[in-house]
C-alpha positions in Angstrom: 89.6 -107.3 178.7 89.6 -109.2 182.1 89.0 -112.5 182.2 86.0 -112.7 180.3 87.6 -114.5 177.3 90.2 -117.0 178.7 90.3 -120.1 177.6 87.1 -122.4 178.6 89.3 -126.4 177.9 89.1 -128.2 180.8 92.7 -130.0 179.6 95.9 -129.4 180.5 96.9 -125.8 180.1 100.6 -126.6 178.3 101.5 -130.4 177.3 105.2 -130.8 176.6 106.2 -134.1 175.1 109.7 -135.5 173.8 110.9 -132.6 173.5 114.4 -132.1 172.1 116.7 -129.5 170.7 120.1 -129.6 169.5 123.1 -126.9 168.9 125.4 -128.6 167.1 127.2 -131.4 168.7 125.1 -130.3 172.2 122.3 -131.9 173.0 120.4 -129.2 175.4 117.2 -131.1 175.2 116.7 -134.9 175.5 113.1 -136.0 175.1 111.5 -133.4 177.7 107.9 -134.6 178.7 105.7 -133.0 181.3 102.0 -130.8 181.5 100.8 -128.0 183.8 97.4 -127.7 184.7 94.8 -124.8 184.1 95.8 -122.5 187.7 99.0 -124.4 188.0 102.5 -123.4 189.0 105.6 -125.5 187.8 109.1 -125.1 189.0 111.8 -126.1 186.5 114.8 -126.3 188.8 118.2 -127.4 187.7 122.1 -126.7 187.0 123.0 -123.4 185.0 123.5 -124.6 181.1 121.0 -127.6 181.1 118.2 -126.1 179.2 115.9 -124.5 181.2 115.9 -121.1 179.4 115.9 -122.9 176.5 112.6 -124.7 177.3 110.9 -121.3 178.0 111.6 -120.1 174.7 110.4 -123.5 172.6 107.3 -122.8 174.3 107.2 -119.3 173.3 107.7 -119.9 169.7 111.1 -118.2 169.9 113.3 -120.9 168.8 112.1 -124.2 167.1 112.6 -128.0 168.7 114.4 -130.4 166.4 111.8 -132.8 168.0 108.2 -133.3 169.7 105.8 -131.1 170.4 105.0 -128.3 172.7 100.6 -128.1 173.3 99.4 -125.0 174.7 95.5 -125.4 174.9 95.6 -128.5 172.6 97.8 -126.1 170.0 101.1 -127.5 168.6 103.0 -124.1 168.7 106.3 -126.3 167.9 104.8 -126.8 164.1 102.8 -123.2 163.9 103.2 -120.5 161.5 104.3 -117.0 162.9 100.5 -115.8 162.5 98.4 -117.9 164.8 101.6 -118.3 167.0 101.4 -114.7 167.4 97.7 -114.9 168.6 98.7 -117.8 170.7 101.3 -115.6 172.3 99.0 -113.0 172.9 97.6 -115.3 175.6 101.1 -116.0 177.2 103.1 -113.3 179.4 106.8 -113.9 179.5 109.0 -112.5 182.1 112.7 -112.0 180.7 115.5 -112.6 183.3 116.9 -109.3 183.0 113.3 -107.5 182.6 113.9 -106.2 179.7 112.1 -103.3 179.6 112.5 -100.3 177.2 114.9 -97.7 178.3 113.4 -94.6 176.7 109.8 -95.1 178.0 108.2 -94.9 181.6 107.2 -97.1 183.8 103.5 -96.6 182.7 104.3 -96.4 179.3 105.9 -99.9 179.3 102.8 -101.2 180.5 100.5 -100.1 178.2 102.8 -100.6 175.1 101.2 -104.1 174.4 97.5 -103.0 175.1 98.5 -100.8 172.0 99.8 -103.2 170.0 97.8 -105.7 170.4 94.1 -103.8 171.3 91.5 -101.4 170.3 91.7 -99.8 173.7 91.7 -95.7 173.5 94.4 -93.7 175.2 91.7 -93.5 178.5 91.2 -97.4 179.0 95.2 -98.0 178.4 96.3 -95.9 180.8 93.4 -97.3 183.4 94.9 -100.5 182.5 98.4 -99.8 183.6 97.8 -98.0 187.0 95.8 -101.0 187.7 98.5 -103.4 187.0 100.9 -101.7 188.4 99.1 -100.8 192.0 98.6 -104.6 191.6 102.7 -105.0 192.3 103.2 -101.9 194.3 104.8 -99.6 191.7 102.0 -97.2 191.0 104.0 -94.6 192.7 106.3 -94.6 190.0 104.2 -94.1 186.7 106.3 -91.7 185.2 109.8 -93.3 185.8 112.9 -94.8 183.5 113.9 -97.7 183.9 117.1 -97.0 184.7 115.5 -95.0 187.6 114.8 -98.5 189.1 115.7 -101.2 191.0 116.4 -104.8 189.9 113.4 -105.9 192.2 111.5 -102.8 190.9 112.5 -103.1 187.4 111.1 -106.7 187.8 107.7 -105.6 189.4 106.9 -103.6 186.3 107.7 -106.7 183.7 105.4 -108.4 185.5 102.9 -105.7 185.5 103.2 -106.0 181.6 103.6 -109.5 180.7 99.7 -109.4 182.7 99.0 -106.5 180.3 96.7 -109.0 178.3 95.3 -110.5 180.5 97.4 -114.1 179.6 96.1 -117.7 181.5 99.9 -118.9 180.6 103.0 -117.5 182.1 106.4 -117.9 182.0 109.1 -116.9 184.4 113.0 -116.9 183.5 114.6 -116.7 186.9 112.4 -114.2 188.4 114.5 -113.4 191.6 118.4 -114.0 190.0 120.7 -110.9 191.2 117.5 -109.9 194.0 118.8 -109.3 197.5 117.2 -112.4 199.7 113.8 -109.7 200.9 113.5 -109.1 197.3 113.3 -112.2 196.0 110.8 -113.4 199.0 108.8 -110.3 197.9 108.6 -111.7 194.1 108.2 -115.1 195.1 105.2 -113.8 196.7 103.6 -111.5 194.0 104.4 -115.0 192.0 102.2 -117.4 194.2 99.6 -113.9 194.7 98.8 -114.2 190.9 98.3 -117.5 191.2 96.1 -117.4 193.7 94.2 -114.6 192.3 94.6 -114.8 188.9 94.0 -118.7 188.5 96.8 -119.1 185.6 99.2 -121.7 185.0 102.9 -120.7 185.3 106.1 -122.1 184.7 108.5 -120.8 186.2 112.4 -121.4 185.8 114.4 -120.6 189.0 117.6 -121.4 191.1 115.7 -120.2 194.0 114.7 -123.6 195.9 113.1 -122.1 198.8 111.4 -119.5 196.5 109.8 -122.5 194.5 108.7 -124.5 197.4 106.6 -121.9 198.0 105.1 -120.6 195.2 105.0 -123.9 193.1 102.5 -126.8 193.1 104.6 -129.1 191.7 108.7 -129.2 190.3 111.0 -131.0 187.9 114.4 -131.0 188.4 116.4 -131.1 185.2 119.5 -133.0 184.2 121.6 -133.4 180.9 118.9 -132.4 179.2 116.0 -135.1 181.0 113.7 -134.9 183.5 115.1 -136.3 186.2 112.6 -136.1 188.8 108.9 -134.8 189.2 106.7 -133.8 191.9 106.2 -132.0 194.9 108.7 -130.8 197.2 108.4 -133.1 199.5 108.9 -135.6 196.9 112.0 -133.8 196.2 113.1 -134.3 199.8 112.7 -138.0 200.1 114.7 -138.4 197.1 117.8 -141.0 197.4 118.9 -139.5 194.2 122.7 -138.1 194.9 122.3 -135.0 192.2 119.3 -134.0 193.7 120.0 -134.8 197.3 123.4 -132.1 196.5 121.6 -129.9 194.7 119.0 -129.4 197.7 121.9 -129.1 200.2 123.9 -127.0 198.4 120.8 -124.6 197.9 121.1 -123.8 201.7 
């Protein structure tokens, strides 16, 4: 249940391509293009309200594009049934803004709630699973809490532990540090760039935090009335003449 089964294509792990979606006189999305490699991390920075959490759940299947396609190992998932999405999605972890765990089971328990859904894994092998995940982010101390026992940085260290739960080469991150006090949010930064490091999966991960994703991202696209408006590394970022993005960068401290 490690990594013995990921995904062998040597292409890009997700392809995006004129992507656009629609609520009813707003345009959100505007012919979005861009990939992410196999072990590579994409920021998706960008003003609240332009689309960002809206991108992360095209990709997921969880809302449909009016346009284009969204290719996660070659797979249209924009033009899938719910079936093979489902099996598609069983090789993506998602990590909700708020966590969104479930109040009425532990810690532990949360973990190994996909693992049996979704495997043939006894009771034994589950729960093996879980305490390894969770020692993996530091919250194996805490098997047999609620949620509402937690932190926010806690509460997110344990939906991260579960969106690994299948062992997933995608992830996706809805602003993983939002509401964390600034050691928090360095701390989940770094569990972010440890399981890529570790891990070798491509990410995407949507954040406000600029000095979060300049270090935990290889590469970022900063997003504007529903485009791309520029892509690359940080430092590309920097040299930018462009006056949003030279604001937005200030104004990000």
């Amino acid at each position: 249940m490690e990594s013995d089964d990921r995904n062998d294509d040597q292409g890009p792990a997700i392809v995006v391509k004129d992507l656009a979606k629609r609520f009813g006189d707003q345009t959100v999305l505007n012919g979005i293009s861009f990939q992410v490699e196999t072990a590579e991390t994409l920021a998706v920075l960008g003003r609240s309200g332009t689309g960002k959490s809206v991108l992360l759940k095209l990709m997921i299947g969880l809302q449909a594009p009016d346009a284009g396609s969204i290719r996660i190992h070659g797979k249209d998932v924009a033009r899938m049934q719910e079936g093979p999405l489902n099996e598609v999605r069983k090789k993506m972890g998602f990590l909700f803004q708020q966590g969104a765990l479930y109040d009425s089971m532990s810690v532990e328990e949360n973990v190994e709630f996909p693992l049996s859904r979704h495997t043939n894994m006894s009771r034994v092998e589950r729960k093996q699973r879980a305490r390894r995940l969770l020692a993996s982010v530091g919250m194996d101390r805490d098997l047999g809490k609620l949620p509402s026992q937690l932190s926010g940085g806690m509460q997110k260290r344990v939906s991260l532990a579960r969106a690994l739960a299948l062992d997933p080469d995608i992830l996706l991150f809805d602003e993983p540090t939002a509401g964390l006090d600034p050691i928090t949010a360095r701390e989940i930064g770094e569990l972010i760039l440890s399981m890529k490091e570790t891990r070798k999966m491509a990410a995407v991960v949507v954040t406000h935090d600029v000095h979060g994703a300049k270090k935990f991202s290889d590469r970022l696209i900063m997003m504007r009335d529903g485009k791309v408006l520029i892509e690359g590394t940080f430092t590309d970022l920097q040299k930018s003449r462009d006056k949003f993005v030279v604001q937005f960068l200030r104004d990000s401290g």
